[in-house]
N, CA and C atoms of all chains as a GROMACS GRO file, in nm:
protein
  558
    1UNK      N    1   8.964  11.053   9.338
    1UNK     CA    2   8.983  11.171   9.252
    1UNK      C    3   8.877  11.174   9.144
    2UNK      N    4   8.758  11.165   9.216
    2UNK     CA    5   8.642  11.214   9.126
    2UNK      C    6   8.611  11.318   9.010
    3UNK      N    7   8.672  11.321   8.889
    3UNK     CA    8   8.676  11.462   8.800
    3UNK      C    9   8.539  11.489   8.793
    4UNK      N   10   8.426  11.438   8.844
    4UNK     CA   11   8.281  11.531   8.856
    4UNK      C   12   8.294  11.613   8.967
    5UNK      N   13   8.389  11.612   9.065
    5UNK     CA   14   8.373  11.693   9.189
    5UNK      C   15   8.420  11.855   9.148
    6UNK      N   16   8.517  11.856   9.008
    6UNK     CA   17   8.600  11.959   9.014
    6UNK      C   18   8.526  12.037   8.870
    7UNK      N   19   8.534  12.184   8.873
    7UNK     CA   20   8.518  12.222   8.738
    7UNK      C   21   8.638  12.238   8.624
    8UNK      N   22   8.592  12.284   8.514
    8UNK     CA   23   8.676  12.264   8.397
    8UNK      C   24   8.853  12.321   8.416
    9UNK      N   25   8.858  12.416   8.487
    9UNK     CA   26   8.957  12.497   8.526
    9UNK      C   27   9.044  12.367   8.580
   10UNK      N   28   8.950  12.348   8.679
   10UNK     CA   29   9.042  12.337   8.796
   10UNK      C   30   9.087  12.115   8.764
   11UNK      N   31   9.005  12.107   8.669
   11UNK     CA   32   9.093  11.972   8.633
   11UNK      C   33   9.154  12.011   8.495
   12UNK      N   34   9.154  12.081   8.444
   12UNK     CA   35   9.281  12.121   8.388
   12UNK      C   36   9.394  12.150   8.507
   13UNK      N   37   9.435  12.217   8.598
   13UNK     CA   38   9.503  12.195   8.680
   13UNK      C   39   9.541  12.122   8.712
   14UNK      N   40   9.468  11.991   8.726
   14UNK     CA   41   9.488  11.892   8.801
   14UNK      C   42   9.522  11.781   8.720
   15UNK      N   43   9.474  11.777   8.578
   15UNK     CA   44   9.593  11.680   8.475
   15UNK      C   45   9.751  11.774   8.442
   16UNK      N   46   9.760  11.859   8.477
   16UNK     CA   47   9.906  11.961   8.415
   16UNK      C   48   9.952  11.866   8.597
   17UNK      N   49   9.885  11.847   8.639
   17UNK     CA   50   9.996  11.829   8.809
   17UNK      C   51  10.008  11.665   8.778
   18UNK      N   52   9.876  11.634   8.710
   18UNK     CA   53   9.963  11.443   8.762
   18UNK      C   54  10.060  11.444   8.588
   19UNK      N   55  10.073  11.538   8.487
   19UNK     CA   56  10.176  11.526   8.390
   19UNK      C   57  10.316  11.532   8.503
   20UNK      N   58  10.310  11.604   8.561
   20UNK     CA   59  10.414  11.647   8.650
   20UNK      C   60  10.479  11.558   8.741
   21UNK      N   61  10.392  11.459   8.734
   21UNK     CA   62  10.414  11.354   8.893
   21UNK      C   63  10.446  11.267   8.790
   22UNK      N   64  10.398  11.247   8.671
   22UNK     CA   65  10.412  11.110   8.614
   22UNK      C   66  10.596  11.135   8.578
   23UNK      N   67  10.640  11.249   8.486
   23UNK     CA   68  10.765  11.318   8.452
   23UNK      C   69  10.860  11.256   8.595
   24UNK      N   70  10.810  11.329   8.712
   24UNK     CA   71  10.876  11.331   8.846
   24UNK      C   72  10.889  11.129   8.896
   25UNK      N   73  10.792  11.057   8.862
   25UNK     CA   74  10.786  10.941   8.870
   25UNK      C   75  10.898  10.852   8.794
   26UNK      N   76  10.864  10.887   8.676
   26UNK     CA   77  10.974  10.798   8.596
   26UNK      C   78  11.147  10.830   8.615
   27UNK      N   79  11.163  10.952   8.649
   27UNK     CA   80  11.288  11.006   8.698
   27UNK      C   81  11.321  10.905   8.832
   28UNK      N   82  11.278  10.869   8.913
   28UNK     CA   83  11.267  10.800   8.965
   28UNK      C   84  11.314  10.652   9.012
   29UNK      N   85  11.175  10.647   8.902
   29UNK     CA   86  11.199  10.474   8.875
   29UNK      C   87  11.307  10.459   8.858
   30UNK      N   88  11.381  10.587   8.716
   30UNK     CA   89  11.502  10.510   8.689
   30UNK      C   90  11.584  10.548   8.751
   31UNK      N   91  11.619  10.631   8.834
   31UNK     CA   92  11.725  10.660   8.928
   31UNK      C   93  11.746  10.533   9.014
   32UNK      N   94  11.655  10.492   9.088
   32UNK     CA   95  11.624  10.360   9.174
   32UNK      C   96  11.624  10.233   9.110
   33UNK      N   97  11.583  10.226   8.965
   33UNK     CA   98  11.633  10.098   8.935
   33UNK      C   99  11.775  10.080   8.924
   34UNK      N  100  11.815  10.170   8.869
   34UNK     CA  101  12.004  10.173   8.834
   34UNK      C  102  12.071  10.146   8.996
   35UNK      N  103  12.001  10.178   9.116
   35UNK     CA  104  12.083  10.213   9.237
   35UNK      C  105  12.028  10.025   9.269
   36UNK      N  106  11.925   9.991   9.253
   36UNK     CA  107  11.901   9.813   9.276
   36UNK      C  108  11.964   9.770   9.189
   37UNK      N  109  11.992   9.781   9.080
   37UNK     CA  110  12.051   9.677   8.995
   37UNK      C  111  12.261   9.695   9.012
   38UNK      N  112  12.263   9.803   9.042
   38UNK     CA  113  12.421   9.842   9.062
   38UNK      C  114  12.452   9.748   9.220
   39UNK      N  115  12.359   9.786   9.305
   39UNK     CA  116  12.399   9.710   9.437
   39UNK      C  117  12.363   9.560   9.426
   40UNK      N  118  12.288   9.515   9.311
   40UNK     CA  119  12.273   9.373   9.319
   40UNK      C  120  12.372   9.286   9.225
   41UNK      N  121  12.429   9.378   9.116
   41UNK     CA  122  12.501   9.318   9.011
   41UNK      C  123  12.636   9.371   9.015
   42UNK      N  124  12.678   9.499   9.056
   42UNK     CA  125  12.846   9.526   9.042
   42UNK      C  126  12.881   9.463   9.152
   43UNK      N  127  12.997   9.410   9.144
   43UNK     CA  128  13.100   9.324   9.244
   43UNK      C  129  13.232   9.343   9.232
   44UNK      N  130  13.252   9.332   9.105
   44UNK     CA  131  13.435   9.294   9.064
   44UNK      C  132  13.480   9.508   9.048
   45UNK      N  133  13.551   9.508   9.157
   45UNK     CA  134  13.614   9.671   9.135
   45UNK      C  135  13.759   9.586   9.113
   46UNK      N  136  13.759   9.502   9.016
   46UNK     CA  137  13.950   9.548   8.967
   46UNK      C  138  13.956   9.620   8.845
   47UNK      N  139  13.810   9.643   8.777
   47UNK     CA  140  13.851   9.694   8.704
   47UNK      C  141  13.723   9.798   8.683
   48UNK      N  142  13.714   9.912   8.591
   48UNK     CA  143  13.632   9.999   8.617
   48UNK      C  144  13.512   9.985   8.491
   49UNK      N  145  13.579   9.852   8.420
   49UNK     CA  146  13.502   9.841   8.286
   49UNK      C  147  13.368   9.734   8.377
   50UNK      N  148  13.226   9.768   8.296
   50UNK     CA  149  13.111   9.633   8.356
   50UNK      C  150  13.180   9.533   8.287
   51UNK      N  151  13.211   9.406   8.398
   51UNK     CA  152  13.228   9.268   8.278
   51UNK      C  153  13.068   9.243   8.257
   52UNK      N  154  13.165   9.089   8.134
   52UNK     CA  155  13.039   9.011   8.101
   52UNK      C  156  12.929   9.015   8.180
   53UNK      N  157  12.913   8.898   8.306
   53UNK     CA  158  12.860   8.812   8.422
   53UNK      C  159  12.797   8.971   8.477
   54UNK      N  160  12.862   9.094   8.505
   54UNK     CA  161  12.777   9.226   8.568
   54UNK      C  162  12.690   9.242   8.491
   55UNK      N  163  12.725   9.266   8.383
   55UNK     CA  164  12.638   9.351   8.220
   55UNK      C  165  12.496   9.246   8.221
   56UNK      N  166  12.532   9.088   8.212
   56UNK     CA  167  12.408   8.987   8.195
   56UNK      C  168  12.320   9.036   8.327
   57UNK      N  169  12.338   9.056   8.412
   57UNK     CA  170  12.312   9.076   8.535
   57UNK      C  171  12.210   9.154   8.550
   58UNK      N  172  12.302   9.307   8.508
   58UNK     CA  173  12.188   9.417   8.505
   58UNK      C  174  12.097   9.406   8.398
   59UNK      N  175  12.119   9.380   8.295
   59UNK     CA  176  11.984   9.337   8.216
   59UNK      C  177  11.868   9.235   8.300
   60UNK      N  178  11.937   9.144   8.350
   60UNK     CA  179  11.807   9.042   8.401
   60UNK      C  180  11.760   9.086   8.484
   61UNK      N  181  11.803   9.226   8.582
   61UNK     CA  182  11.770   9.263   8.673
   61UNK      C  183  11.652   9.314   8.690
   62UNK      N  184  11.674   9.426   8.556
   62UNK     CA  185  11.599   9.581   8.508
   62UNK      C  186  11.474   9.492   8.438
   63UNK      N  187  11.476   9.373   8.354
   63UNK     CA  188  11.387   9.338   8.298
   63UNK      C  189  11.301   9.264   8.377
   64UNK      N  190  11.333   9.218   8.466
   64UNK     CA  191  11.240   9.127   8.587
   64UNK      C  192  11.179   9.241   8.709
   65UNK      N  193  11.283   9.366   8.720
   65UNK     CA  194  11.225   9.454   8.777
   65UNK      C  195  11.126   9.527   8.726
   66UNK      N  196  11.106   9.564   8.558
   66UNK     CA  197  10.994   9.645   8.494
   66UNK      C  198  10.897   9.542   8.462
   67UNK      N  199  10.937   9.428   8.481
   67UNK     CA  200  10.782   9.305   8.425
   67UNK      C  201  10.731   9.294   8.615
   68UNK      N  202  10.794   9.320   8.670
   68UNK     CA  203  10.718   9.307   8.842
   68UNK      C  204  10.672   9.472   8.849
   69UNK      N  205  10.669   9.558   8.810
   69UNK     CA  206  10.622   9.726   8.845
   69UNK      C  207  10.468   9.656   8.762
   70UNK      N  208  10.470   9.651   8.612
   70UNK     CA  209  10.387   9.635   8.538
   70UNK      C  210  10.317   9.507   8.581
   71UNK      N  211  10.332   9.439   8.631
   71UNK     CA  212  10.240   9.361   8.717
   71UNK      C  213  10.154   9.386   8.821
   72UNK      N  214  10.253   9.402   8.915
   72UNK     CA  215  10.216   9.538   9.053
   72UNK      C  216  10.107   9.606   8.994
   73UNK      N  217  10.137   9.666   8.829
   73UNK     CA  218  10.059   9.812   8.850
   73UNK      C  219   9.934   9.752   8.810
   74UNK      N  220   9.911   9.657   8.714
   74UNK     CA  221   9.846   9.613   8.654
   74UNK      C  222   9.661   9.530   8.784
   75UNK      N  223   9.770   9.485   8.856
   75UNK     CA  224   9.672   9.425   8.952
   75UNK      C  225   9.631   9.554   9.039
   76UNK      N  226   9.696   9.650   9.071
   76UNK     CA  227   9.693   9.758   9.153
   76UNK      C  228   9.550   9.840   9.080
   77UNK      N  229   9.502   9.904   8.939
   77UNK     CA  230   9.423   9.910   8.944
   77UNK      C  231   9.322   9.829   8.890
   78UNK      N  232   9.307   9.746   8.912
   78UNK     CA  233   9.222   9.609   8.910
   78UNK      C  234   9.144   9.642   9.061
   79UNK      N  235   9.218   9.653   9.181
   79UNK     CA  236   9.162   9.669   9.286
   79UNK      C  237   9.200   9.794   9.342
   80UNK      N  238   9.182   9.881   9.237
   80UNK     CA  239   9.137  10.011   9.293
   80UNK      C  240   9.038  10.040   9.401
   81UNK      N  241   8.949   9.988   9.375
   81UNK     CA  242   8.823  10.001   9.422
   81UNK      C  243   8.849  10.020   9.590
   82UNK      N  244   8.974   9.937   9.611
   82UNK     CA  245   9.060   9.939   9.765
   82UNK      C  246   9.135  10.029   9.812
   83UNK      N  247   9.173  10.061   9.695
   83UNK     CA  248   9.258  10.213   9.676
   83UNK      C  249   9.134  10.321   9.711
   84UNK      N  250   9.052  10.344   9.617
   84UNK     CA  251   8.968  10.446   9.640
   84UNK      C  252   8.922  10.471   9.822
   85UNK      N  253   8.876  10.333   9.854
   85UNK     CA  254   8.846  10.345   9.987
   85UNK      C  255   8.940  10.404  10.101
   86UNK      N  256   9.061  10.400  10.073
   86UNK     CA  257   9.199  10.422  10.130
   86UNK      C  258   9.161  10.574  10.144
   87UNK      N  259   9.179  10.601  10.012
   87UNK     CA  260   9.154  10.727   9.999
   87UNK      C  261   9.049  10.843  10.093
   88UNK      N  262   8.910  10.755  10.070
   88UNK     CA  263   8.840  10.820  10.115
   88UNK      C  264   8.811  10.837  10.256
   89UNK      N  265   8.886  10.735  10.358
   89UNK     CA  266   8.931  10.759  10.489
   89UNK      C  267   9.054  10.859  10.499
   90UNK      N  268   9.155  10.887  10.444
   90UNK     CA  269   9.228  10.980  10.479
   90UNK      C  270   9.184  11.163  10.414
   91UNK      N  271   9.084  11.142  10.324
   91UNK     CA  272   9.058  11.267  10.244
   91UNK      C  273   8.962  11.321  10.384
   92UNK      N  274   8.868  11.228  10.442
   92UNK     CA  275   8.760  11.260  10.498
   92UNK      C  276   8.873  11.364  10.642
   93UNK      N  277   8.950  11.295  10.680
   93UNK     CA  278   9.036  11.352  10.761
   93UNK      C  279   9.126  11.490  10.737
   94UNK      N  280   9.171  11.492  10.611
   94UNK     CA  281   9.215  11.620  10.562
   94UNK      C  282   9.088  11.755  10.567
   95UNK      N  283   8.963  11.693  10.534
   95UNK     CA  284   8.849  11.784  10.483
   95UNK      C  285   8.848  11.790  10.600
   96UNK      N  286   8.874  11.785  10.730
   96UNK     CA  287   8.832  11.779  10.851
   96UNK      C  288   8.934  11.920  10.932
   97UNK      N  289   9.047  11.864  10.863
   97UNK     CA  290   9.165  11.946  10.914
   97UNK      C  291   9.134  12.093  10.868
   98UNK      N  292   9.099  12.091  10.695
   98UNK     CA  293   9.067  12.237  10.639
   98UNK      C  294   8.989  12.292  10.648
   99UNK      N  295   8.870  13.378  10.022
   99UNK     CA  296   8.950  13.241   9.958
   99UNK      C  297   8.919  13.209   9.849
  100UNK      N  298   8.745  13.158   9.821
  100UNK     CA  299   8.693  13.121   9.680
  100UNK      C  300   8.568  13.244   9.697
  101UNK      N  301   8.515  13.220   9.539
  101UNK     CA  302   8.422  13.325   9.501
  101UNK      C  303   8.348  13.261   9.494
  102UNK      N  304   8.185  13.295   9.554
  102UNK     CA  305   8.069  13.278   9.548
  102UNK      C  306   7.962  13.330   9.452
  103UNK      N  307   7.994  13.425   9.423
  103UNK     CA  308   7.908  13.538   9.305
  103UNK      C  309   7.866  13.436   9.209
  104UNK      N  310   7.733  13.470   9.191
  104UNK     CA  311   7.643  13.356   9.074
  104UNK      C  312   7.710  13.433   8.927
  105UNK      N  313   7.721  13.566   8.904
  105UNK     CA  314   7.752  13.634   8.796
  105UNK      C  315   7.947  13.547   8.749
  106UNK      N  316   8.014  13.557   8.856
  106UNK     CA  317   8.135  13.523   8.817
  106UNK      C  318   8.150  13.416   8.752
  107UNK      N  319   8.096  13.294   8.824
  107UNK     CA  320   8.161  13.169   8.791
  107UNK      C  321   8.085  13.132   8.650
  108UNK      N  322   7.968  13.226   8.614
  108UNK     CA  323   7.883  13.157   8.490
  108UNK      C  324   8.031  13.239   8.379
  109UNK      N  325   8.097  13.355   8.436
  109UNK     CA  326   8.202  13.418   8.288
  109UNK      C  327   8.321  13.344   8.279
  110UNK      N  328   8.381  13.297   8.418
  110UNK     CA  329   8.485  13.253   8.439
  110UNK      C  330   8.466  13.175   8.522
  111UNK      N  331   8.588  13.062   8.471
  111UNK     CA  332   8.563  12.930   8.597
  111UNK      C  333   8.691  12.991   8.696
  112UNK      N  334   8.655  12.959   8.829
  112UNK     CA  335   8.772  13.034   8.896
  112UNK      C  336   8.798  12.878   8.955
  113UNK      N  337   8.947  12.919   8.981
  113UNK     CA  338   9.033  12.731   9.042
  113UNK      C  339   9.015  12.771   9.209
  114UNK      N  340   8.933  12.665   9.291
  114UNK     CA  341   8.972  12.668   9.431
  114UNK      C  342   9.066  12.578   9.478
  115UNK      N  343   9.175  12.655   9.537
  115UNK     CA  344   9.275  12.655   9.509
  115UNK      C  345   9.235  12.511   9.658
  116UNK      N  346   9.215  12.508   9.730
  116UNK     CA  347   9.191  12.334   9.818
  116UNK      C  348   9.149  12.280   9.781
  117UNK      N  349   9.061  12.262   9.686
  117UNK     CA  350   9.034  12.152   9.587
  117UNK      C  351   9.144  12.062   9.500
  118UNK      N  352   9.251  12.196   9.435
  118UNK     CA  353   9.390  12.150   9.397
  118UNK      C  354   9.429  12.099   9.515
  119UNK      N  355   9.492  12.170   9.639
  119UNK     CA  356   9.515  12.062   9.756
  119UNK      C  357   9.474  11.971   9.772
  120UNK      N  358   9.377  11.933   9.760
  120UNK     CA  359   9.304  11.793   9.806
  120UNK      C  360   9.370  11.674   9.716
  121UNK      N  361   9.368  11.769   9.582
  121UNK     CA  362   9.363  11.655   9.440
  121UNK      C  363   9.470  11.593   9.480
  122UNK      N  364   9.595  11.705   9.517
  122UNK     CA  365   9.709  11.686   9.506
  122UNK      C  366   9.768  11.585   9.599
  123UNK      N  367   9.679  11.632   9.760
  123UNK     CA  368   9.725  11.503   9.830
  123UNK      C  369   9.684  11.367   9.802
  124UNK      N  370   9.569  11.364   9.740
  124UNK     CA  371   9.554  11.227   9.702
  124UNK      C  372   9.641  11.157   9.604
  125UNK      N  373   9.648  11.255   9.528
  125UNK     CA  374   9.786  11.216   9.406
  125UNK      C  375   9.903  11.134   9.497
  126UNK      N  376   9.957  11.206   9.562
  126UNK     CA  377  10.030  11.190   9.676
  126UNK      C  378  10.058  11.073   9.712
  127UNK      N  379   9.922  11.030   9.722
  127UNK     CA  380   9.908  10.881   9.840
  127UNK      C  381   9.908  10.828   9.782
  128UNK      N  382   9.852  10.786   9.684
  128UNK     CA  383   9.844  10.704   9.568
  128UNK      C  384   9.954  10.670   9.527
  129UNK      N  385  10.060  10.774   9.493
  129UNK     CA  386  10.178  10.723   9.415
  129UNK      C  387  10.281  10.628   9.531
  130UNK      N  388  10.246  10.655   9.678
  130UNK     CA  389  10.331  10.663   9.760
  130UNK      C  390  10.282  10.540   9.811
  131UNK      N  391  10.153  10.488   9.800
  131UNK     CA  392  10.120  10.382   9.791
  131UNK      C  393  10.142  10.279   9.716
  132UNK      N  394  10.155  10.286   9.584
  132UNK     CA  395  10.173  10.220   9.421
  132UNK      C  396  10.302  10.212   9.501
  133UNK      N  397  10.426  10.298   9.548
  133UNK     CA  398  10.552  10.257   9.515
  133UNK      C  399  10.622  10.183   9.631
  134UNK      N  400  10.486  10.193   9.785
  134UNK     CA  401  10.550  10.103   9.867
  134UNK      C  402  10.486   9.966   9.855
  135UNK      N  403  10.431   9.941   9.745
  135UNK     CA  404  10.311   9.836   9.720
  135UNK      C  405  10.454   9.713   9.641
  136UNK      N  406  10.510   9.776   9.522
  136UNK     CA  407  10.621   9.755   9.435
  136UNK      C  408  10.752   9.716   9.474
  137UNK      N  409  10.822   9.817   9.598
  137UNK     CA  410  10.908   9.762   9.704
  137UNK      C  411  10.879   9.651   9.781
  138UNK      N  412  10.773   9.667   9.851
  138UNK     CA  413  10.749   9.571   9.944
  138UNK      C  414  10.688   9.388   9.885
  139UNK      N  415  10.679   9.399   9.768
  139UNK     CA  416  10.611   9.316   9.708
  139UNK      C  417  10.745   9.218   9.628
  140UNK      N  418  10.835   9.316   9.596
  140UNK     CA  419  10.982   9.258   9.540
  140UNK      C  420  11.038   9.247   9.628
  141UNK      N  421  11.043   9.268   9.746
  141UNK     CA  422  11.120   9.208   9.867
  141UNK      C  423  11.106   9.104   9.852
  142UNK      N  424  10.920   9.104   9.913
  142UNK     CA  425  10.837   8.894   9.928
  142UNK      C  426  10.850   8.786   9.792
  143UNK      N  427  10.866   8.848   9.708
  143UNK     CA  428  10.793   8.758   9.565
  143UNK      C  429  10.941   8.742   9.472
  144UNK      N  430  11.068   8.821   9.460
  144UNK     CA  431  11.144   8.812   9.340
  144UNK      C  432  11.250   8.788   9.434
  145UNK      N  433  11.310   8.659   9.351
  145UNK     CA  434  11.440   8.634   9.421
  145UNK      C  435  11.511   8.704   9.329
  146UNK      N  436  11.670   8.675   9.425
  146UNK     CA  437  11.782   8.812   9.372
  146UNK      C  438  11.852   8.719   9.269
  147UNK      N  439  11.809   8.573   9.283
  147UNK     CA  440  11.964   8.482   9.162
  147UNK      C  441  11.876   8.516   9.038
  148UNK      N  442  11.900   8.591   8.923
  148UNK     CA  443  11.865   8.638   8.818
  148UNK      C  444  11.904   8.517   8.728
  149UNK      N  445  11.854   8.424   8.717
  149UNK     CA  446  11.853   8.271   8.629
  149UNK      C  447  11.798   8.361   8.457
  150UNK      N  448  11.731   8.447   8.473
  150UNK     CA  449  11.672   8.478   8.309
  150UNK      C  450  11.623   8.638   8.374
  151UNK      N  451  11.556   8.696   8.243
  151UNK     CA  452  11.487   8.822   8.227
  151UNK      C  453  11.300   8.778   8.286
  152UNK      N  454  11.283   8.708   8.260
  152UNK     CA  455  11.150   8.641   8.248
  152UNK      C  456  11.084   8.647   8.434
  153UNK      N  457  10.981   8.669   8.497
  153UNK     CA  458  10.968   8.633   8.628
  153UNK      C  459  10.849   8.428   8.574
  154UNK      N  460  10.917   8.359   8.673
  154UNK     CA  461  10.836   8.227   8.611
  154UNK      C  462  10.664   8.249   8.693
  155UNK      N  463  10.613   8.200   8.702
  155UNK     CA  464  10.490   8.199   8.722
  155UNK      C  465  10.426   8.192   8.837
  156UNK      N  466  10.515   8.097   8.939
  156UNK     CA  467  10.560   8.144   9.093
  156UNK      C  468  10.559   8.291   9.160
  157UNK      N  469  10.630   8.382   9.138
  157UNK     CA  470  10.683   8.487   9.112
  157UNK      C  471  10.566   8.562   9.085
  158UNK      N  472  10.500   8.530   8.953
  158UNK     CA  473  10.366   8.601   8.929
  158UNK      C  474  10.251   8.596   9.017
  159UNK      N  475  10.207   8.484   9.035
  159UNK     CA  476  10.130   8.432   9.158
  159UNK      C  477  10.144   8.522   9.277
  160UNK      N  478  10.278   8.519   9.320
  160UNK     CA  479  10.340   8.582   9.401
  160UNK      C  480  10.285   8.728   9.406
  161UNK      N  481  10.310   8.772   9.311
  161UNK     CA  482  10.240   8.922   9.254
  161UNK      C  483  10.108   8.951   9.305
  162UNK      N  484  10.055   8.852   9.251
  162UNK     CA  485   9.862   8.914   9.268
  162UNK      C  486   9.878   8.947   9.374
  163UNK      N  487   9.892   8.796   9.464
  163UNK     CA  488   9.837   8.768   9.564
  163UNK      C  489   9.920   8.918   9.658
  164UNK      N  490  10.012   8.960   9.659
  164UNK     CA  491  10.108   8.992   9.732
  164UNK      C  492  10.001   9.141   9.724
  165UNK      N  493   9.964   9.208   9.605
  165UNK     CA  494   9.987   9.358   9.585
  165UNK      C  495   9.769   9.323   9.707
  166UNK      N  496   9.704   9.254   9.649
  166UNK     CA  497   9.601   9.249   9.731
  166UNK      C  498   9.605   9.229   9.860
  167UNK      N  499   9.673   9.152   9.910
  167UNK     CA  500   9.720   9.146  10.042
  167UNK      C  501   9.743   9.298  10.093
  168UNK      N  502   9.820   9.318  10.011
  168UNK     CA  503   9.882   9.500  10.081
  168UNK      C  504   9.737   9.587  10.086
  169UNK      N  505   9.655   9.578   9.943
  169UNK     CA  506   9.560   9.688   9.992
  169UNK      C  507   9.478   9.615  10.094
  170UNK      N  508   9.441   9.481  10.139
  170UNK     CA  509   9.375   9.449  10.208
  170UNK      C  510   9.427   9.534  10.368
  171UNK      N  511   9.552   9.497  10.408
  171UNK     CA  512   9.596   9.527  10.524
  171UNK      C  513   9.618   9.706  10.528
  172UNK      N  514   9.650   9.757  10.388
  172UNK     CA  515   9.573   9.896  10.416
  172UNK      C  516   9.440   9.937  10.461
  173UNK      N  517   9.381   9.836  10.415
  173UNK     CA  518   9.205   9.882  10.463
  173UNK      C  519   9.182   9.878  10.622
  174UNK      N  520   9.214   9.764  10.636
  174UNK     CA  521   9.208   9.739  10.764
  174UNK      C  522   9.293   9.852  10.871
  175UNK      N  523   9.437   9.841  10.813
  175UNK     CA  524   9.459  10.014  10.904
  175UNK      C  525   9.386  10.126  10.883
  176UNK      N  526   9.338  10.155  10.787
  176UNK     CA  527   9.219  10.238  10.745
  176UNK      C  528   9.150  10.244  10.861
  177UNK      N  529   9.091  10.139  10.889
  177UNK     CA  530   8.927  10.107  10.922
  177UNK      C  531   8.984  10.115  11.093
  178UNK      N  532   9.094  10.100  11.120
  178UNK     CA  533   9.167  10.104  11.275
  178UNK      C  534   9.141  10.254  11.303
  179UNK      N  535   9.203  10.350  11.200
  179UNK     CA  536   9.261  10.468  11.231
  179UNK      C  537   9.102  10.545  11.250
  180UNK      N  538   9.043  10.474  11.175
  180UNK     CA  539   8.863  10.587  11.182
  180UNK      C  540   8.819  10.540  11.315
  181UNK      N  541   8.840  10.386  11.384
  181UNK     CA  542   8.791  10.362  11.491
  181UNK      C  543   8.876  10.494  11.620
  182UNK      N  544   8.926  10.468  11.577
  182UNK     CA  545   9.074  10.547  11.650
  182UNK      C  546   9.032  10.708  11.709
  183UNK      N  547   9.050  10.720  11.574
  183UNK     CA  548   8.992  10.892  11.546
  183UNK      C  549   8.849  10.928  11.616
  184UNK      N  550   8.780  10.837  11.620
  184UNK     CA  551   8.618  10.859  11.645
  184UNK      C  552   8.650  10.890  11.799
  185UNK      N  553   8.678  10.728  11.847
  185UNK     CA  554   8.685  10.766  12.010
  185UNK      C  555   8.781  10.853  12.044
  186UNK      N  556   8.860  10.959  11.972
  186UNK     CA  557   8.997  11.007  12.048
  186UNK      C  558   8.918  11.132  12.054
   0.00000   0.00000   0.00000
């Protein structure tokens, strides 16, 4: 996603769309972390309150799950450069299609 | 589709509108990549007994190595699918 390829317009467009993805992203994350940490930490249905042992649970869960994203992401563009290439085999194929 | 006119584009920038397509699918892949990179990486690397908040250093290790691995073996399907494509 080269912003020299595009003019002024049209990456204005194109930061209003990844605001949009980032918004649409984090909705997400946290929808999906709550659905991993609920299936890894609720157990006890006698009662409808989180105990203790659940509650410690989902904290250690959510916090080992956002220090592994931010890791992930962290090394992820580090080797972009792998990413980009990714990219530029499937773009070459789209430009092909249009 | 898009405008060519030398007069237009010097008054107004006009948006081609597959260019937004393009951006967009790459956006696309990217995120869809980042998030099977994150799944698939907490499968291999994070155990489920939650001993602390902290991942120990194992775990981290685990990380690098894990998320490079993935783009590596993306490349390589990459580099399959162009062989692929060429002769098909």
């Amino acid at each position: 996603m080269d912003p020299s390829k595009y003019n002024q317009a049209e990456q204005e467009q194109i930061r209003a769309l990844i605001e949009q993805k980032q918004v649409s992203d984090f909705m997400n994350l946290f929808t999906g972390l709550t659905d991993r940490c609920f299936k890894e930490c609720a157990y006890d249905f006698r009662t409808k309150a989180v105990t203790g042992r659940e509650a410690a649970c989902v904290q250690k869960c959510a916090d080992r799950f956002l220090k592994h994203s931010e890791r992930v992401s962290t090394r992820f563009a580090e080797l972009s450069e792998a990413v980009s290439r990714t990219i530029f085999y499937v773009v070459r194929k789209i430009e092909f299609i249009y | 589709m898009s405008f060519f006119g030398g007069n237009m584009q010097s008054q107004q920038q006009t948006i081609n509108p597959q260019n937004i397509a393009l951006a967009e699918q790459e956006l696309e892949m990217v995120t869809d990549l980042f998030n099977r990179i994150t799944e698939s990486c907490h499968k291999k690397c994070i155990s489920k007994e939650y001993t602390q908040g902290e991942l120990n250093q194992g775990e981290a290790v685990c990380i690098d190595r894990c998320v490079a691995k993935f783009l590596d073996v993306n490349s390589k399907v990459g580099e399959k699918m162009q062989q692929m494509g060429g002769s098909a």
